[in-house]
Rosetta silent file (secondary structure, phi, psi, omega in degrees, C-alpha in Angstrom):
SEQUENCE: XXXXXXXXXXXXXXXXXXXXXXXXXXXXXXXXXXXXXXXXXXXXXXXXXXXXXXXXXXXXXXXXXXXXXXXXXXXXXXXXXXXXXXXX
SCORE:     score description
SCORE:     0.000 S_00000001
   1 L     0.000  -32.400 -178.432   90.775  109.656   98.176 S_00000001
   2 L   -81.189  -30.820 -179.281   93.936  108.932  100.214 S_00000001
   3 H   -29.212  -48.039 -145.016   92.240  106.184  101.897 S_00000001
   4 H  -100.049    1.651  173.423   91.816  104.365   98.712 S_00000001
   5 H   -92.940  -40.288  162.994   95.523  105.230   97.798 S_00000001
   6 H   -66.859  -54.279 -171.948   96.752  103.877  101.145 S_00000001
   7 H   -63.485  -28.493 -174.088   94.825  100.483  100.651 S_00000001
   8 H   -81.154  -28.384  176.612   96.324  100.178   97.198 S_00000001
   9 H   -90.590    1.055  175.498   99.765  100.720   98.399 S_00000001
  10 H   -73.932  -65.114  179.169   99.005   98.550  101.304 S_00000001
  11 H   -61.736  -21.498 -153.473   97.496   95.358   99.012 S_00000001
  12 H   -72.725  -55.821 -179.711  100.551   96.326   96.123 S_00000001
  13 H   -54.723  -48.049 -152.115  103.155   95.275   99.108 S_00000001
  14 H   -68.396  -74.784 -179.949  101.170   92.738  100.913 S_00000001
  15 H   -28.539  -58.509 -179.492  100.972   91.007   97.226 S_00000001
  16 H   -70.227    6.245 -164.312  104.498   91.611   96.426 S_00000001
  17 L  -142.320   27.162 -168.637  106.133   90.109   99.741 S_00000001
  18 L  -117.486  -86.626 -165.582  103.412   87.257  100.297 S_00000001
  19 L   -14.172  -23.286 -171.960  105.066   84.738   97.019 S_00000001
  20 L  -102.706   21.286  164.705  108.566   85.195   98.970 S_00000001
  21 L   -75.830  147.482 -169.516  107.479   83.725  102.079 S_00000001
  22 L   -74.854  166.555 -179.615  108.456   79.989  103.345 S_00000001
  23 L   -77.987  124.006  172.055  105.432   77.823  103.343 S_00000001
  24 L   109.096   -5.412  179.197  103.509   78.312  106.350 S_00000001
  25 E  -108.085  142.329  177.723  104.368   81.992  107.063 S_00000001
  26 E  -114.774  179.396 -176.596  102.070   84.996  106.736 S_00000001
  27 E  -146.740  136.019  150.332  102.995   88.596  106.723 S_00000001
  28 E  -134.641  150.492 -166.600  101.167   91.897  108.512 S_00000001
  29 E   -75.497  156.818 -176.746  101.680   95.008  108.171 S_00000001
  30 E  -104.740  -55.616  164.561  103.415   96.949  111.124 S_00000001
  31 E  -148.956 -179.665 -165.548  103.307  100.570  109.486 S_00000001
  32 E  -116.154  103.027  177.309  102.777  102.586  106.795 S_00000001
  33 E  -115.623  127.788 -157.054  104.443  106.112  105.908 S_00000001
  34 E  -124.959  119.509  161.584  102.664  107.224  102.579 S_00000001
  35 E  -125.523  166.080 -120.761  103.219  110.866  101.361 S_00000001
  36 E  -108.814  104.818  165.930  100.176  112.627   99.204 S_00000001
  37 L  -109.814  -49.925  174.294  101.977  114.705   95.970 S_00000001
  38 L  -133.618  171.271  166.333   98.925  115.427   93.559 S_00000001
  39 L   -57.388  137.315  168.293   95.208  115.039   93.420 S_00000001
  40 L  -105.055  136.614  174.571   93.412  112.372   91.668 S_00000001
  41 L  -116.202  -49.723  153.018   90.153  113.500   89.905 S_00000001
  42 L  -155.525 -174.990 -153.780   89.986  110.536   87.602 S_00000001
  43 L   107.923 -150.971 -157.632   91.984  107.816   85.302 S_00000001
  44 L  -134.563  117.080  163.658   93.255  104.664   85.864 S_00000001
  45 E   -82.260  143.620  177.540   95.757  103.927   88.815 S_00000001
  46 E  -161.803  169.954 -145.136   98.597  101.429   89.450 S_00000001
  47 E  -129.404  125.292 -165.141  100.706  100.386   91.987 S_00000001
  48 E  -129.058  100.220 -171.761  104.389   99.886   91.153 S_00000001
  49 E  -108.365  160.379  173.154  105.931   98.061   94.175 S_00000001
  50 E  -145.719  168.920  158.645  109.691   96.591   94.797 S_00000001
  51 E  -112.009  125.699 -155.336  110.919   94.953   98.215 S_00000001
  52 E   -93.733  -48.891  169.261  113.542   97.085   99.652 S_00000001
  53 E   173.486  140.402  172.740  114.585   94.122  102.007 S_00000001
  54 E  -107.357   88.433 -177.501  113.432   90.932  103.609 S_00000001
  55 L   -84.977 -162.357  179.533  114.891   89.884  106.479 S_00000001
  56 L   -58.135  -39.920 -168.117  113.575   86.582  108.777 S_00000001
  57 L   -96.082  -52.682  179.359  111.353   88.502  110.486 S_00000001
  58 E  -117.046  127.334 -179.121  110.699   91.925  108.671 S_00000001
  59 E  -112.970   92.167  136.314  110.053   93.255  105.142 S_00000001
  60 E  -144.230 -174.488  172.308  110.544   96.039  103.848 S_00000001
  61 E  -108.037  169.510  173.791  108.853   97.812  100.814 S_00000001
  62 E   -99.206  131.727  152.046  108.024  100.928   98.314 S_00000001
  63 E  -126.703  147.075  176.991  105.039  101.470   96.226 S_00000001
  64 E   -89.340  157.311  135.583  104.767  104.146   93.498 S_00000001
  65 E   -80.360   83.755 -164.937  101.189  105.319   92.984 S_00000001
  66 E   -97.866  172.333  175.511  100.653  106.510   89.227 S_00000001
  67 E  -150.472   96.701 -166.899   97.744  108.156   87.773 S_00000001
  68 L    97.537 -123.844 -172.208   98.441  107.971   84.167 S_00000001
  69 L  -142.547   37.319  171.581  102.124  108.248   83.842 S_00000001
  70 L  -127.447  126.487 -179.910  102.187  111.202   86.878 S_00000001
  71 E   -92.586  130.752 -168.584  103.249  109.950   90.441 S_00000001
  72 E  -108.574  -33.172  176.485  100.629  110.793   92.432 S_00000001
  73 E  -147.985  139.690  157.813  101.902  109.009   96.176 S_00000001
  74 E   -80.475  129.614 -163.842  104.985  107.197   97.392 S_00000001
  75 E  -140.364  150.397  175.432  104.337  104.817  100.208 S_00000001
  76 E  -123.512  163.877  178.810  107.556  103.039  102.354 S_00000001
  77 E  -165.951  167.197 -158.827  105.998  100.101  104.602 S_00000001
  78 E  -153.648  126.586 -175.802  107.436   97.949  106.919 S_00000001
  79 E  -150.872  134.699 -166.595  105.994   93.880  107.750 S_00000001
  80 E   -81.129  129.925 -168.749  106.264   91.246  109.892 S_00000001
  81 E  -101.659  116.804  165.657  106.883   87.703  108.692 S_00000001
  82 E  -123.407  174.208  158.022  105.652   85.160  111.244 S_00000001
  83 E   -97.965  152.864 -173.008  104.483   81.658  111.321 S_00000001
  84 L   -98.540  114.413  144.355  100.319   81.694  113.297 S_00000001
  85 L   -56.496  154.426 -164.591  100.389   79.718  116.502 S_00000001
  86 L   -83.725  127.034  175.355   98.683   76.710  116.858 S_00000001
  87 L  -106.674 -178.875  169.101   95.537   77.054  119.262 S_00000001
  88 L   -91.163    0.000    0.000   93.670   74.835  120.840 S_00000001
């Protein structure tokens, strides 16, 4: 189950910091620090994200993890805004 908690707070940021990029710039993540506060056995999950701060290079953000209307994990993340070299 935290796998699938980490990937949600992974895509919630990746989502939330990809619209404020210049045209032509991508973002990946550099890390992740997620902590685990209760079990999920079942319901319906959501992902409550803000951007903390964007500089030129680096972004970052929070995601809440609910399960219901109980926070189940907190995630902080950190992501690098580049433009992809051209190859050849």
């Amino acid at each position: 189950m935290g796998g699938v908690l980490y990937s949600l707070a992974d895509t919630g940021m990746g989502a939330a910091l990809y619209p404020m990029l210049s045209e032509g710039e991508l973002c990946a993540t550099i890390e992740i620090k997620i902590n685990y506060y209760s079990p999920v056995h079942d319901g319906r999950l959501t992902c409550v994200t803000k951007v903390v701060n964007k500089g030129k290079s680096v972004a970052n953000l929070e995601s809440e993890i609910l399960c219901g209307d109980r926070l189940v994990a907190k995630a902080n993340g950190n992501y690098s805004i580049f433009k992809p070299s051209k190859t050849r």
